[in-house]
N, CA, C and O of each residue as an XYZ file, in Angstrom:
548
protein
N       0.858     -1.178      0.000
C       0.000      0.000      0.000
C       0.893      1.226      0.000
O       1.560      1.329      1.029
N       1.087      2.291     -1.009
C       1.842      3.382     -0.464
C       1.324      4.086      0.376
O       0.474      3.768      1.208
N       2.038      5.536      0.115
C       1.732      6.706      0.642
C       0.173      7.198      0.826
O      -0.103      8.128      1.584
N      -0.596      6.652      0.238
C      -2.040      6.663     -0.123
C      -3.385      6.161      1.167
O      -3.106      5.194      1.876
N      -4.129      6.541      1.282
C      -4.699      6.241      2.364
C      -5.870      5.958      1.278
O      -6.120      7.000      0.672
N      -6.796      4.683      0.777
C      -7.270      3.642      0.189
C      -8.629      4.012      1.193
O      -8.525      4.221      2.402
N      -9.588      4.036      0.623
C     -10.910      3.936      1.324
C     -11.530      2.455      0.686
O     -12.310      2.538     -0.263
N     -11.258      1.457      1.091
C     -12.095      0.127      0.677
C     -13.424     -0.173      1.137
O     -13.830     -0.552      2.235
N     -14.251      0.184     -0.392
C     -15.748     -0.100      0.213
C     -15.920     -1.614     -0.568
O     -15.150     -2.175     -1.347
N     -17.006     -1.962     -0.132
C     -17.464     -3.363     -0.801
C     -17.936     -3.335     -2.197
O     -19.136     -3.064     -2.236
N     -17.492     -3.492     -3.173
C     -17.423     -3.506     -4.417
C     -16.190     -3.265     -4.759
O     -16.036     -3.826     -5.844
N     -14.890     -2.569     -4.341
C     -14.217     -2.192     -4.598
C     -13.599     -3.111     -5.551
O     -14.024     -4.263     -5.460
N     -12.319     -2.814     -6.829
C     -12.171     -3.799     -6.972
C     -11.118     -4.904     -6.332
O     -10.649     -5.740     -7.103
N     -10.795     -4.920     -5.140
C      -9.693     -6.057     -5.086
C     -10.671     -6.837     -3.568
O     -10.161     -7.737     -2.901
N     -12.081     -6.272     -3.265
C     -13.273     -6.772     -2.853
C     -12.779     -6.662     -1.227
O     -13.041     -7.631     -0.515
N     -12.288     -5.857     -0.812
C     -11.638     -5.778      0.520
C     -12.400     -5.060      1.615
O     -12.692     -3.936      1.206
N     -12.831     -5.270      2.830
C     -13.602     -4.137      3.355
C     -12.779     -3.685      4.500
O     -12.140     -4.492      5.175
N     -12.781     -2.213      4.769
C     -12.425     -1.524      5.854
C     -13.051     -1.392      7.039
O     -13.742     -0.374      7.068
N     -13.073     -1.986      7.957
C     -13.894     -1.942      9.038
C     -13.400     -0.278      9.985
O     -14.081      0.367     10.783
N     -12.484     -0.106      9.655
C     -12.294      1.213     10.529
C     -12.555      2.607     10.232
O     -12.304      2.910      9.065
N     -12.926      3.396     10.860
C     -13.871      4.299      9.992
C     -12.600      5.864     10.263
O     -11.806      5.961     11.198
N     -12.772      6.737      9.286
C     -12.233      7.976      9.179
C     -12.530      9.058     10.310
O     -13.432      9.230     11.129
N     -11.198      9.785      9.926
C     -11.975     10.895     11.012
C     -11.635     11.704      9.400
O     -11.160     11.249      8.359
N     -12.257     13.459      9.875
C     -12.099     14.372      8.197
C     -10.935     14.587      8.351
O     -10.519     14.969      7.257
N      -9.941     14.569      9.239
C      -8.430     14.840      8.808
C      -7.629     13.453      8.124
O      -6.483     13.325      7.693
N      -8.593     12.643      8.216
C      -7.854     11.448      7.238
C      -7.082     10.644      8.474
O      -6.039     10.109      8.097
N      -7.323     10.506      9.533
C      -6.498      9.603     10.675
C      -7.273      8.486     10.881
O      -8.352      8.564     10.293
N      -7.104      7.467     11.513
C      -8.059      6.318     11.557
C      -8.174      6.434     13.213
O      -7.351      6.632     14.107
N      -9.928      6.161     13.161
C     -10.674      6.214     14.209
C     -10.449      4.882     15.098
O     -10.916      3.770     14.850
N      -9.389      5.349     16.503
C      -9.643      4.191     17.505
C     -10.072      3.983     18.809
O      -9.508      4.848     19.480
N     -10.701      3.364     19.452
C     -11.524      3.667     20.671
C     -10.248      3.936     21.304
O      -9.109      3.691     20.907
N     -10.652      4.476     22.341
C      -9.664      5.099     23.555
C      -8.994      4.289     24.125
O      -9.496      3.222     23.772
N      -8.007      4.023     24.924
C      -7.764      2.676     25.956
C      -6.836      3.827     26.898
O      -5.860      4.514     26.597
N      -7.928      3.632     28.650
C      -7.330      4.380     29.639
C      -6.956      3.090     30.272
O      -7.236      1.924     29.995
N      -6.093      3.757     31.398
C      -5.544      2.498     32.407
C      -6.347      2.848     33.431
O      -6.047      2.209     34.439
N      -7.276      3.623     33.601
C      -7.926      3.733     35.041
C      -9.497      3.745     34.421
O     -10.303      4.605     34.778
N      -9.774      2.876     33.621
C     -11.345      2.849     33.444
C     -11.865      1.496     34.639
O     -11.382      0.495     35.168
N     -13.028      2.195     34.607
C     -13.952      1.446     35.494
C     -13.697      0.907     37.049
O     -12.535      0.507     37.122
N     -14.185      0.808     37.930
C     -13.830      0.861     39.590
C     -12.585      0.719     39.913
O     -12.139     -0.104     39.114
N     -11.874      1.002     40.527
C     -10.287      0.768     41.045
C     -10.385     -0.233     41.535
O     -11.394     -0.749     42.015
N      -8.860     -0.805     41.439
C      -8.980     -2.269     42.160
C      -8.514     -2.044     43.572
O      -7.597     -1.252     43.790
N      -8.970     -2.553     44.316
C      -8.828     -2.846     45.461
C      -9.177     -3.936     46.284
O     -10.083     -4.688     45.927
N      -8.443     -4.152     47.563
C      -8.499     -5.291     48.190
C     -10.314     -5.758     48.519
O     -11.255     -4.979     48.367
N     -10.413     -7.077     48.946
C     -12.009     -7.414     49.558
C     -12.010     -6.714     50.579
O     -12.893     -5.860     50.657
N     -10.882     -6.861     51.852
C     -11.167     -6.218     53.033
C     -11.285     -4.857     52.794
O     -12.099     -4.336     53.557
N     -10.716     -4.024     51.934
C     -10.616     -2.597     52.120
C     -12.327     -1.947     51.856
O     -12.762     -0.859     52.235
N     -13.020     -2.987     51.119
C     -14.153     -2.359     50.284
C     -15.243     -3.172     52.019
O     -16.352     -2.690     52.249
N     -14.748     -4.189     52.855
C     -15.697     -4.865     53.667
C     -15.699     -3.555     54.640
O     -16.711     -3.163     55.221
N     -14.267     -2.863     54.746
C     -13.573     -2.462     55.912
C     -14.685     -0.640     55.585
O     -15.302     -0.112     56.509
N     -14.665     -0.204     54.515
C     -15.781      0.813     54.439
C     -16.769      0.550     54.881
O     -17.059      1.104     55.941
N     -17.439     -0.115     54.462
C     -18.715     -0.529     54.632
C     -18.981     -0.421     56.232
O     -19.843      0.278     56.766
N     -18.244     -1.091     56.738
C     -17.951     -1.483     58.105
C     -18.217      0.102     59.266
O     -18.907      0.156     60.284
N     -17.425      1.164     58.650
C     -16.975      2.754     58.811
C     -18.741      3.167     58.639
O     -19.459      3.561     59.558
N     -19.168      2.940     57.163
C     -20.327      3.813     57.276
C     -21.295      3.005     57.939
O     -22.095      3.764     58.485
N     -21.642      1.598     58.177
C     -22.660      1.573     58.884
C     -22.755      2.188     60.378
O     -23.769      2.643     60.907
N     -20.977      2.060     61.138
C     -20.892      2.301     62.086
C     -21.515      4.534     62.392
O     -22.051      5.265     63.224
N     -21.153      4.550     61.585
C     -21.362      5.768     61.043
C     -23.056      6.299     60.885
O     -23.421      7.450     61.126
N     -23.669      5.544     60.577
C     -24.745      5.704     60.523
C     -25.642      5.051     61.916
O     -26.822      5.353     62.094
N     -25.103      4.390     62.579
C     -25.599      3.831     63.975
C     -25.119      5.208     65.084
O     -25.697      5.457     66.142
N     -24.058      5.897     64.582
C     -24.130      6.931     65.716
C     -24.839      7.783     65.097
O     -25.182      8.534     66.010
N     -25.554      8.401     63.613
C     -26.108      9.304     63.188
C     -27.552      9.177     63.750
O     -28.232     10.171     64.008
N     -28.004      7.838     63.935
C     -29.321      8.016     64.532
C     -29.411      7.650     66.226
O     -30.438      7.603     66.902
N     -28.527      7.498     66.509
C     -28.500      7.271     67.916
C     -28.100      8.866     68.491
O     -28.272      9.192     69.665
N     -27.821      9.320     67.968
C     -27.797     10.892     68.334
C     -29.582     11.432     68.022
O     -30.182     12.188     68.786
N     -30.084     10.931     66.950
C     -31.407     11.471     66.746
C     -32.543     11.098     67.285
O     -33.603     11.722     67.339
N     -32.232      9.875     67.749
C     -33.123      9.170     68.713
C     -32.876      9.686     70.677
O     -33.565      9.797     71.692
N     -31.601      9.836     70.287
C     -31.333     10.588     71.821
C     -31.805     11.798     72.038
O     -32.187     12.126     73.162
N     -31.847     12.689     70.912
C     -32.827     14.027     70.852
C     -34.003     13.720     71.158
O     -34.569     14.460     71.964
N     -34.690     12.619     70.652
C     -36.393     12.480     70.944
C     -36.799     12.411     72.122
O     -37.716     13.122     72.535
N     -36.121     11.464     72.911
C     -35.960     11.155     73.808
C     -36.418     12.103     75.615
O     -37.309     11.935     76.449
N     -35.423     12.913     75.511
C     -35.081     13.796     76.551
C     -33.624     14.654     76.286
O     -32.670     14.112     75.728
N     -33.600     15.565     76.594
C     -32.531     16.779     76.279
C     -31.746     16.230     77.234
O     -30.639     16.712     76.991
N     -31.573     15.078     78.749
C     -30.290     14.940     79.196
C     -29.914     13.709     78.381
O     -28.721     13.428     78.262
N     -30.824     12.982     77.832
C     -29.978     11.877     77.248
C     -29.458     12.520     76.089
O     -28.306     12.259     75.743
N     -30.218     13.401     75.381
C     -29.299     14.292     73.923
C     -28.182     14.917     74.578
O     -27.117     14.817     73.970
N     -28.164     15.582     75.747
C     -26.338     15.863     76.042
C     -25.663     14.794     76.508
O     -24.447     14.946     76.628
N     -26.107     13.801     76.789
C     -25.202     12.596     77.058
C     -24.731     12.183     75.880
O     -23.526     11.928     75.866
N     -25.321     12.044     74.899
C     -25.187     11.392     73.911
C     -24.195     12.161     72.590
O     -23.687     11.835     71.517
N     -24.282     13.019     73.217
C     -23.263     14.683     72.362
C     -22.051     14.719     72.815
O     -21.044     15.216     72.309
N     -22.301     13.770     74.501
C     -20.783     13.812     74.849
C     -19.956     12.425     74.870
O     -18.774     12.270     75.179
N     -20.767     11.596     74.517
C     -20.080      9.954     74.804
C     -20.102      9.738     72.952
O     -19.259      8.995     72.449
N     -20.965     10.341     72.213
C     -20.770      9.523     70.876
C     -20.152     10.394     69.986
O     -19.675      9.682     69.103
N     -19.868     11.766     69.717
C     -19.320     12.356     68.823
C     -17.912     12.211     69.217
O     -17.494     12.306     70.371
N     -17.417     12.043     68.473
C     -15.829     11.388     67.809
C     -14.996     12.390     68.774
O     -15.651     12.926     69.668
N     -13.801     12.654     68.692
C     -12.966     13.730     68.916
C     -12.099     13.941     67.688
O     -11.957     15.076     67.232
N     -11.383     12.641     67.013
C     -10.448     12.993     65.537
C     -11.711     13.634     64.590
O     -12.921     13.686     64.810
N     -10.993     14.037     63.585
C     -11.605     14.328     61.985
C     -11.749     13.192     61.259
O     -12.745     13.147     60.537
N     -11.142     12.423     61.262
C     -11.772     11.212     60.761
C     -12.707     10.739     61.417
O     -13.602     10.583     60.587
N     -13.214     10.277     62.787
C     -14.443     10.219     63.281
C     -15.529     10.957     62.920
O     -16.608     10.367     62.867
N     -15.449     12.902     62.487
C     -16.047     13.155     62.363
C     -16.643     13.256     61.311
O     -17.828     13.515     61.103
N     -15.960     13.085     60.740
C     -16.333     13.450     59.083
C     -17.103     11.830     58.553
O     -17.730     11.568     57.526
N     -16.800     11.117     59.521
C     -17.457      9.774     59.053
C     -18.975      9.723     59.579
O     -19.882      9.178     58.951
N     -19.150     10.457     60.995
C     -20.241     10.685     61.616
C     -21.135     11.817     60.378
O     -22.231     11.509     59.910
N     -20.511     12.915     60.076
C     -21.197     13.299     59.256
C     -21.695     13.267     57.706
O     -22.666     13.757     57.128
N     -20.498     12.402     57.261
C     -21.284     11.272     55.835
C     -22.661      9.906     56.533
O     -23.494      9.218     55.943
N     -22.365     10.019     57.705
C     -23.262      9.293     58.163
C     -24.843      9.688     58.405
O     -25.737      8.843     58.460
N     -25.028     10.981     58.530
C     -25.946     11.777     59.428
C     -26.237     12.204     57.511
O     -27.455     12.260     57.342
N     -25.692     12.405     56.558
C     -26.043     12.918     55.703
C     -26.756     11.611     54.818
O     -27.716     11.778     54.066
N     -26.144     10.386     55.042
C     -26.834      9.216     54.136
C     -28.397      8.991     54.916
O     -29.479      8.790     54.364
N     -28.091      9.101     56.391
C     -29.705      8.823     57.032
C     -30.868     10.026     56.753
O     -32.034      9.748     56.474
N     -30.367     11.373     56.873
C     -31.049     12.277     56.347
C     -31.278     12.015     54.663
O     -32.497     12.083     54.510
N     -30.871     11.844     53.826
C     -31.472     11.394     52.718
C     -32.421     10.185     52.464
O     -33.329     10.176     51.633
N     -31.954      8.789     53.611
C     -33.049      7.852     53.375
C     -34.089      8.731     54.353
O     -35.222      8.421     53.985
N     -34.136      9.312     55.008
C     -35.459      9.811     55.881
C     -36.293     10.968     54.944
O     -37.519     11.039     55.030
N     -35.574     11.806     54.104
C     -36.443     11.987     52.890
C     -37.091     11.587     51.919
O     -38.248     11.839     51.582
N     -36.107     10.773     51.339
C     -36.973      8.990     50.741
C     -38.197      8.772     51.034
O     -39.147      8.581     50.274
N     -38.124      8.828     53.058
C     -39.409      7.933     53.124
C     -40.422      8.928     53.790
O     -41.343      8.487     54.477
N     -40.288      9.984     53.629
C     -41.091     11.005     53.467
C     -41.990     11.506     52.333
O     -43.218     11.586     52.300
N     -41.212     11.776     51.552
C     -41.571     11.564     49.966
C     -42.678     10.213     49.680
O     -43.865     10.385     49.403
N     -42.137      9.101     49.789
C     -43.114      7.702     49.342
C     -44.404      8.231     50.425
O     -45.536      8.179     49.945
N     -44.262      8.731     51.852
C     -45.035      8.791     52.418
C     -46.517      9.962     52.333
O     -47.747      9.936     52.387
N     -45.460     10.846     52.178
C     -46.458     12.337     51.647
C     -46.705     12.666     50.082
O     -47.786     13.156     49.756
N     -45.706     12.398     49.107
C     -46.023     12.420     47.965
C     -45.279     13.975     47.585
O     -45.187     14.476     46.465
N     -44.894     14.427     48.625
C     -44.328     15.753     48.077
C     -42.507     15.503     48.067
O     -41.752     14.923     48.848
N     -42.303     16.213     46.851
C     -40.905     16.125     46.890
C     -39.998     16.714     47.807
O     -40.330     17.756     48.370
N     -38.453     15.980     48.127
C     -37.619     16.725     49.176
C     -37.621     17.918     49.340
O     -37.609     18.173     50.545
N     -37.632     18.894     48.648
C     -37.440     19.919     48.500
C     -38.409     20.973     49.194
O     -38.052     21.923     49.891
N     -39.944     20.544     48.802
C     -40.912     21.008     49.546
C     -40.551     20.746     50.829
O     -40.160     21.644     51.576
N     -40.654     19.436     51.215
C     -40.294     19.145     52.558
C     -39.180     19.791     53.396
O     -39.378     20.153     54.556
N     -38.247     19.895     52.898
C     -36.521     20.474     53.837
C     -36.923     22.217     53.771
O     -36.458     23.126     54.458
N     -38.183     22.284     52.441
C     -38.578     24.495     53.022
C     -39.442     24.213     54.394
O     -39.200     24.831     55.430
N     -40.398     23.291     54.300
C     -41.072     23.641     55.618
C     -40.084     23.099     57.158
O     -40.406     23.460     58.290
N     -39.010     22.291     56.893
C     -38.210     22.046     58.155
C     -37.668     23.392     57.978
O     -37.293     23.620     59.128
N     -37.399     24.362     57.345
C     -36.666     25.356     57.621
C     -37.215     26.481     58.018
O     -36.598     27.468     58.418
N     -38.339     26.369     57.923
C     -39.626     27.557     58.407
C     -40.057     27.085     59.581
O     -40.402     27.838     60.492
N     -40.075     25.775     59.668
C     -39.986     25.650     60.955
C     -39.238     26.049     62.310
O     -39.452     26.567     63.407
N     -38.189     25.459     61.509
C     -36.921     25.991     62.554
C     -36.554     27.889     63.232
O     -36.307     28.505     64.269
N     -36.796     28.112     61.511
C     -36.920     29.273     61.993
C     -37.643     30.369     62.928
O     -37.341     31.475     63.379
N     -39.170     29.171     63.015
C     -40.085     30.048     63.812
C     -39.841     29.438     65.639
O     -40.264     29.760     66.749
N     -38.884     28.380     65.042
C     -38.829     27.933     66.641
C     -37.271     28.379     67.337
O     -36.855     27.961     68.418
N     -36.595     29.273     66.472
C     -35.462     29.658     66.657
C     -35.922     30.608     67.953
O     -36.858     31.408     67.934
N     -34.694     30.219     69.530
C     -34.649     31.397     70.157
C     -35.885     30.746     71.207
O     -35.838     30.957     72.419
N     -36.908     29.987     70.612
C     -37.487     29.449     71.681
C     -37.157     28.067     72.666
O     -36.483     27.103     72.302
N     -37.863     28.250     74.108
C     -36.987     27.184     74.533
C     -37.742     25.735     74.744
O     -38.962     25.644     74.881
N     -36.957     24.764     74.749
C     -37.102     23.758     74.377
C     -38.264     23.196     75.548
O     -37.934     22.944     76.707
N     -39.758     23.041     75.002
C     -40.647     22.507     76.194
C     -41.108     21.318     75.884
O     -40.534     20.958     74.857
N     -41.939     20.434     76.291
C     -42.587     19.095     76.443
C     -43.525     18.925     77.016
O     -44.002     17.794     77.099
């Protein structure tokens, strides 16, 4: 083949077909190949060992919210025995508190029919009208 870049369609005559298709600058079109496509590899334990982090993570996100329902001394007990002291504790407590607050909109939504959004304006009008007042029962 020389210098020539040959477009072989089916009829052609030496009956040859090109399966690879052009780009308009005349280069031949090839899928990409990255070395970092699709999930990273990693160990079983490392992916058990997350899992492990956020459920724990999510057992103190509602055990803090259930300690609020409760009574205001078990919510300061519970402010002082379960929130972390590192940044990694906390930040796990609060990917935690953020996955349960989304399934608790979930099931608000299936429940009321109104979307999150409606819902998290009236928690905030709420709050606001209860801002400054004190906490009764």
């Amino acid at each position: 083949m020389g210098a020539h870049i040959h477009n072989r369609k089916p009829g052609t005559p030496d009956g040859q077909k090109d399966d690879m298709r052009k780009t308009p600058a005349g280069r031949r079109w090839r899928p990409r190949r990255h070395k970092n496509c699709g999930p990273g590899r990693s160990t079983p334990g490392a992916r058990a060992d997350d899992i492990q982090i956020m459920a724990g993570a999510m057992q103190l996100a509602i055990g803090l919210l259930t300690a609020g329902i409760d009574s205001p001394e078990l919510e300061e007990w519970a402010v002082d025995a379960l929130i972390p002291d590192d940044s990694a504790g906390m930040g796990d407590l609060l990917a935690g508190s953020y996955v349960v607050s989304q399934l608790l909109l979930q099931e608000l939504q299936d429940a009321t029919g109104q979307p999150p959004a409606a819902t998290l304006q009236k928690l905030a009008v709420l709050a606001e009208n209860l801002r400054g007042t004190p906490f009764t029962r």
